[in-house]
N, C-alpha and C positions, 0 to 999 in steps of 0.2 A: 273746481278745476284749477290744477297747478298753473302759475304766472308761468310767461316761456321765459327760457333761459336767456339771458341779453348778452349778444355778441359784439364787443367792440373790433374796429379795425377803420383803419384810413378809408379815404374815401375814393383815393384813385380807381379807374378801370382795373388795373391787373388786382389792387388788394380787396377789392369786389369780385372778385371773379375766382380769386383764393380762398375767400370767406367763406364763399358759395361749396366751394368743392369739398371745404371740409363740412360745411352743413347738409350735403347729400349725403356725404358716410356716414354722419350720425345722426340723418331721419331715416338711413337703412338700419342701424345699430340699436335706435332707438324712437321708430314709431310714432310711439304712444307722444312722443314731447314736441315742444312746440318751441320757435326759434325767433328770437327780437334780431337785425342787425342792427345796432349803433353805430353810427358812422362819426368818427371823433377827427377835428381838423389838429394835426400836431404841429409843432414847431418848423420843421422841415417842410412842410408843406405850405407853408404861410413864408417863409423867404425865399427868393426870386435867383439873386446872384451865387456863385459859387463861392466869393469869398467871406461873406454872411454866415452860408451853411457847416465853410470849415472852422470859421470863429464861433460858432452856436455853439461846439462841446459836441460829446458822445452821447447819444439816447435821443436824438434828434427829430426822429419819428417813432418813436414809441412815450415817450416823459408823461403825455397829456394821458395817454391809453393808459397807462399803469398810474396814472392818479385818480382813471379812474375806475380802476378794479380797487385802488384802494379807500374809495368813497364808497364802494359797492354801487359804482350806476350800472356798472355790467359784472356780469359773473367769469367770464373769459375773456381772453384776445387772442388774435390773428397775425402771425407776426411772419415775415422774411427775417428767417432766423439770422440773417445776417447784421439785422436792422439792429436786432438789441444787446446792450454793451455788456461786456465779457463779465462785470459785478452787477447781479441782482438786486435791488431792494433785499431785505433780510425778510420782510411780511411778503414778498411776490417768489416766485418759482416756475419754471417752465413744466408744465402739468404733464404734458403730450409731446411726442416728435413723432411727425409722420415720415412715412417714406420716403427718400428722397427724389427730387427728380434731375435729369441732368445738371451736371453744376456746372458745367462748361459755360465761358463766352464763347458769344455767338456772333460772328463778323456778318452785317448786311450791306451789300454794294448795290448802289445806285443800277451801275450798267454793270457793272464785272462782277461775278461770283467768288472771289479769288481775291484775299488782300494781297499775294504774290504778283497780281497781276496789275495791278494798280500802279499809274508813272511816278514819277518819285517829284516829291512835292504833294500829293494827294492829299483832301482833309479826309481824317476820320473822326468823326465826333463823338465823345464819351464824356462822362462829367467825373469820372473814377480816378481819383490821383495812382489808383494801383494799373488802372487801364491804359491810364496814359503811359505810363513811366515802363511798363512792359512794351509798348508800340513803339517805343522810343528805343529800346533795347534788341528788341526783335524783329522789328520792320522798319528800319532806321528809312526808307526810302517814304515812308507816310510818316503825311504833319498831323498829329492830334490837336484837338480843336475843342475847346469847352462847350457840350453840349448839356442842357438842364430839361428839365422838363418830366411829367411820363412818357411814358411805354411810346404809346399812341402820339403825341406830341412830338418826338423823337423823331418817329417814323414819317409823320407829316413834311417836318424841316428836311427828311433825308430827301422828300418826293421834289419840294421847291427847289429849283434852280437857284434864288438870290440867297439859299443859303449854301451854294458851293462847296457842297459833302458828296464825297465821292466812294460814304460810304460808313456806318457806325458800328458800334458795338456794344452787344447790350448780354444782360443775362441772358441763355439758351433759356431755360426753365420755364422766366416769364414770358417768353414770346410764344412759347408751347401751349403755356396754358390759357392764354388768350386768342390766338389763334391756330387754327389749322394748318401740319407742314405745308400742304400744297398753296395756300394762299401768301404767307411769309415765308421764304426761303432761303437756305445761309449757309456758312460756310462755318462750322463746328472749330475753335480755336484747340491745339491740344494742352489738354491738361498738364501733363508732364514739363511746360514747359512755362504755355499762358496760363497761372496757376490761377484758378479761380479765388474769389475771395470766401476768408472763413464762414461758412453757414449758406454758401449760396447755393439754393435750389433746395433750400429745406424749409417747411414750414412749422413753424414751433406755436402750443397755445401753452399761453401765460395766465397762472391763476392764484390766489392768494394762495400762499403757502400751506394754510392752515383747514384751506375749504376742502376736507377730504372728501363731502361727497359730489363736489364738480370732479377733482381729479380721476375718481372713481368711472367716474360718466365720460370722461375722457381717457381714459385707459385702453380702451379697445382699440383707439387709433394708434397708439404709441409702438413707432419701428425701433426697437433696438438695436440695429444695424447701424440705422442712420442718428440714432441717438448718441450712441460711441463714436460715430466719427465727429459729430457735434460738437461732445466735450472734449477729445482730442484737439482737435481747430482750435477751440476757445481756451483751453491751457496753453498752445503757442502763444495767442496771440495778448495772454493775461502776461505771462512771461517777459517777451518781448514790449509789452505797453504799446500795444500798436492796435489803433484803433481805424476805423473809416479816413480818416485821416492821414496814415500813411500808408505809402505802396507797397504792403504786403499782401501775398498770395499764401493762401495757407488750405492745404488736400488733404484729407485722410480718406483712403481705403479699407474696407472693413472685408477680411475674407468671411466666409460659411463656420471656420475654425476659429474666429476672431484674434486673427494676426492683424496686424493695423499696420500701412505703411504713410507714414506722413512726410508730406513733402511740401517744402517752403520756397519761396520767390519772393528775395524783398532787393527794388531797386530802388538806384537814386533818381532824381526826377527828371534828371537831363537822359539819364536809360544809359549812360556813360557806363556806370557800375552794377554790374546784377550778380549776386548770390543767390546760386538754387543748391538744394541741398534737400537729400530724402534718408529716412531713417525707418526700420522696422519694429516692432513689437506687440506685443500680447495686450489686450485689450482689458484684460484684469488689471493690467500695469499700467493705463496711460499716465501719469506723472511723471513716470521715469522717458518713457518714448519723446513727451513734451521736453522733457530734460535734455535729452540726450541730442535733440535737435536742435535745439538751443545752443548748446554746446558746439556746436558744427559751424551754426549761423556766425555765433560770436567770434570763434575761430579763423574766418574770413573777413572780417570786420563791421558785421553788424550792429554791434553797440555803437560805431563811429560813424557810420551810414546813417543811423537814426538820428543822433544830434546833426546832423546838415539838415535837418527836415527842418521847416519855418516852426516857430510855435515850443521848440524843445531846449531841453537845460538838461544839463548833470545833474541828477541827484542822488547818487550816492554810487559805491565800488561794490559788484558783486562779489561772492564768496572764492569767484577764479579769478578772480584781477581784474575784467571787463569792466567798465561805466554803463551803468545804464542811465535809459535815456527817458524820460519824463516828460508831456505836458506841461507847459507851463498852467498854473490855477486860470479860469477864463473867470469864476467867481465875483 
């Protein structure tokens, strides 16, 4: 009898319950096979404060998982496509994209349904330098508030009084897929404006480059739809050097025709300054669309918007005259 396939992935409730959903389409896909979870504790998970997790670097909760698909402990991973940074390992590759699910934030109020409705002074808790820095922009009458934790944890502090939220905001997707609309209930942020973050509401599995017959076994799940708007998002946001770390919002739309409309949100942290900007194109083309957006952003001053971020330096003059803006090495 064939060993089961060993699935890596976090051990939170919502990345348990993702795990899940993609290991029911492929014991409907495939029967006959048999499924390990791995539950791997990563770096993002093991630190507490927010300013820890913005000094960790990029790959925060994925680094551990992808070491150890490349020890072979597991044969796949489970990822919130958002989670993993825009440069692959060269031995790893995302095998699969599934379908997407809403990529909206999701506003949850205490008493009010309505961030509109909310007195001015209100906290809302989010731990998202891009969620912050858009509530600041967009709902200038709400104080954003550093909230940590999961899903469930979140939701708990939203219930307590002594932690005086009047109200959070979290991924639509994950709340979806954890619970039921009528039990969780919310108020849908709009996209067009509160631009979600790249990758959000997509689940991506990660498998060694080389292993074609996992890919293979993962194939059946792989949305192309949502795969394209994937790598769309992730060419901004490789472009740009803008990672979890900064408050960029990055959307593509994928039509039936595969026209692609991408559209970006990057503020500064006070919410003083916001550049949004949307762009169209052919999805055979996205390098040029990632380009051309680029190009828009810059032109409003996003190269100089970035260097204000904590953590960034010049490193070097793009090909149009703009500065781009860099990490500094955390190494």
């Amino acid at each position: 009898m064939a060993r089961p396939r060993r699935v890596g992935t976090r051990g939170s409730p919502l990345a348990i319950a993702q795990t899940e959903l993609v290991l029911k389409k492929l014991r409907q896909l495939h029967p006959e096979s048999q499924f390990e979870t791995v539950v791997i504790k990563t770096t993002g998970d093991r630190l507490t404060s927010a300013v820890e997790l913005r000094s960790a670097g990029k790959g925060l909760f994925v680094k551990e998982i992808e070491q150890a698909l490349l020890k072979r402990k597991i044969d796949f991973a489970v990822h919130s496509a958002k989670d993993l940074p825009t440069d692959l390992l060269p031995e790893l590759a995302i095998a699969a994209v599934l379908e997407r699910g809403n990529p909206s934030d999701l506003f949850i109020g205490r008493t009010l349904d309505s961030i509109e409705k909310l007195p001015p002074g209100a906290q809302v808790g989010t731990s998202s330098l891009r969620r912050q820095a858009l509530l600041r922009a967009l709902y200038p009458h709400v104080v954003p508030v550093e909230l940590r934790g999961n899903l469930d944890t979140r939701l708990e502090k939203l219930r307590t009084p002594k932690y005086r939220l009047s109200g959070i905001v979290v991924a639509t997707a994950g709340v979806r897929r954890l619970y039921p609309p009528e039990k969780i209930q919310g108020q849908v942020l709009p996209i067009d404006r509160f631009v979600p973050a790249a990758g959000q509401g997509i689940l991506a599995l990660e498998s060694r480059a080389k292993d074609e017959s996992i890919r293979e076994f993962l194939s059946p799940l792989h949305h192309e739809g949502s795969a394209t708007a994937l790598e769309a998002e992730r060419l901004v946001l490789r472009r740009l050097e803008g990672g979890c770390e900064a408050p960029l919002g990055v959307h593509a739309q994928v039509s039936d025709d595969g026209l692609v409309r991408l559209t970006a949100a990057l503020c500064s942290l006070d919410g003083k300054s916001m550049i949004l900007e949307s762009t169209m194109g052919m999805g055979e083309d996205l390098a040029s669309v990632a380009e051309a957006l680029e190009t828009m952003l810059k032109s409003r001053g996003a190269a100089e918007l970035l260097l204000e971020l904590p953590g960034r330096k010049v490193s070097k003059v793009s090909g149009n005259g703009h500065r781009r803006a860099r990490q500094k090495s955390r190494r």
